[in-house]
C-alpha positions in Angstrom: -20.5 -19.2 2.9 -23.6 -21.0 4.4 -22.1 -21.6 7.7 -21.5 -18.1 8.6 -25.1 -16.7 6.8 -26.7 -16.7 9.8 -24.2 -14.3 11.5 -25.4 -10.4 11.7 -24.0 -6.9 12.6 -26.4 -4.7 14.3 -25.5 -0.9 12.4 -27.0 1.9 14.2 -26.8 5.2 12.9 -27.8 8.7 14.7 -28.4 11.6 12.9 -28.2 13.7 15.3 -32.1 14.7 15.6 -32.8 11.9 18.5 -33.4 9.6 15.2 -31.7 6.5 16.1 -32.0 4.1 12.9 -30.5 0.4 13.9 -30.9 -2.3 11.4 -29.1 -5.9 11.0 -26.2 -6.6 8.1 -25.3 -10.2 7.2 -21.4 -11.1 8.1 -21.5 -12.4 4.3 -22.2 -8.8 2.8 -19.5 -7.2 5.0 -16.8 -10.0 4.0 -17.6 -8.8 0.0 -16.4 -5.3 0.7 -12.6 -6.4 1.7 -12.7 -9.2 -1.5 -13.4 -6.9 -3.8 -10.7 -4.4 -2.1 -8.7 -6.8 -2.6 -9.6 -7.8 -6.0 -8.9 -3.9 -7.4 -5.6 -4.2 -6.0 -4.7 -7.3 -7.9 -6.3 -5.4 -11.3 -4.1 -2.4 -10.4 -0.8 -4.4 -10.1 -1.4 -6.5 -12.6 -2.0 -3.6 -15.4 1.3 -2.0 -13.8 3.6 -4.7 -14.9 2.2 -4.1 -18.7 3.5 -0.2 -18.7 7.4 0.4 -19.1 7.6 2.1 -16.0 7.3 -1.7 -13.9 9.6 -3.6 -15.7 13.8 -4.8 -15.0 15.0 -2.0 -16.6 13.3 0.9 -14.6 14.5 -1.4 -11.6 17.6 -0.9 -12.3 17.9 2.8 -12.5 16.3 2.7 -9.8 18.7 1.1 -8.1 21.7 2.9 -10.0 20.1 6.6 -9.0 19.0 4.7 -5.3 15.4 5.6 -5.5 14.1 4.4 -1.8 10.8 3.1 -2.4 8.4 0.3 -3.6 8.3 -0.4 -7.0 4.6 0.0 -7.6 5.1 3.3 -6.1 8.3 4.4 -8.4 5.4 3.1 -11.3 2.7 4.9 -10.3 4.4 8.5 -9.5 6.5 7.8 -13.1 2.5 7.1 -14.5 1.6 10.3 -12.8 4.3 12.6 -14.4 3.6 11.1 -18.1 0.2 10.9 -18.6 -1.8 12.5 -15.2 -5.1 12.9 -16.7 -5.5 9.5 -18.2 -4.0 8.3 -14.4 -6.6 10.2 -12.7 -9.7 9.5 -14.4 -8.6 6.1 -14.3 -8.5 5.9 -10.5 -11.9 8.3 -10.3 -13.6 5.4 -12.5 -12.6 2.7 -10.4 -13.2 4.5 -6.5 -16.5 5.3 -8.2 -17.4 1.7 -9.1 -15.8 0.6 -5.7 -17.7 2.4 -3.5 -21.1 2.1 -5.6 -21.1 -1.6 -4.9 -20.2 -0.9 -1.3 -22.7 2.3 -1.0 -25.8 -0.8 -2.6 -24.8 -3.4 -0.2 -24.8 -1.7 2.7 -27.8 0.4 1.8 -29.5 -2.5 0.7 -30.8 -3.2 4.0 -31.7 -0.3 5.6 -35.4 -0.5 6.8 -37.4 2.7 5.3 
């Protein structure tokens, strides 16, 4: 967005050896972080509806057995108790590319 690239956040960090580091970070590379938050989400939900455990019929046991909760939830704990390890290296995989590309854009401009 050009008309918010001039915009900056001034970061200080102190390490707590009286070295006070303070450097600038763009608006632009701050607004990426949320988007692509939001982005995995959409990917998660989205491969929920292809697994049995999203679909009308497990909505309506859960309804018949009263199961109180959101239906991505009743998904991802029925995921959980089938296949756990696939679950978890699934999530592992996708926190570690998530905060990768937020670890390089806000250490990208840190002065050395």
């Amino acid at each position: 967005m050009p008309w918010i690239d001039h915009i900056s956040v001034d970061v200080s960090y102190d390490d707590g050896d009286y070295n006070n580091l303070s450097f600038p970070l763009k608006l632009n590379y701050l607004i990426v972080i949320p988007a692509l938050l939001k982005n995995l989400f959409i990917i998660a939900t989205k491969m929920m509806v292809y697994t049995y455990f999203f679909g009308p019929r497990s909505t309506r046991l859960k309804k018949l057995f009263s199961v109180d909760s959101l239906e991505e939830l009743f998904a991802v704990r029925c995921m959980f108790r089938e296949y756990p390890i696939k679950l978890v290296t699934t999530l592992f995989i996708a926190c570690f590319i998530f905060f990768s590309i937020t670890f390089s854009i806000v250490e990208s401009h840190v002065p050395i």
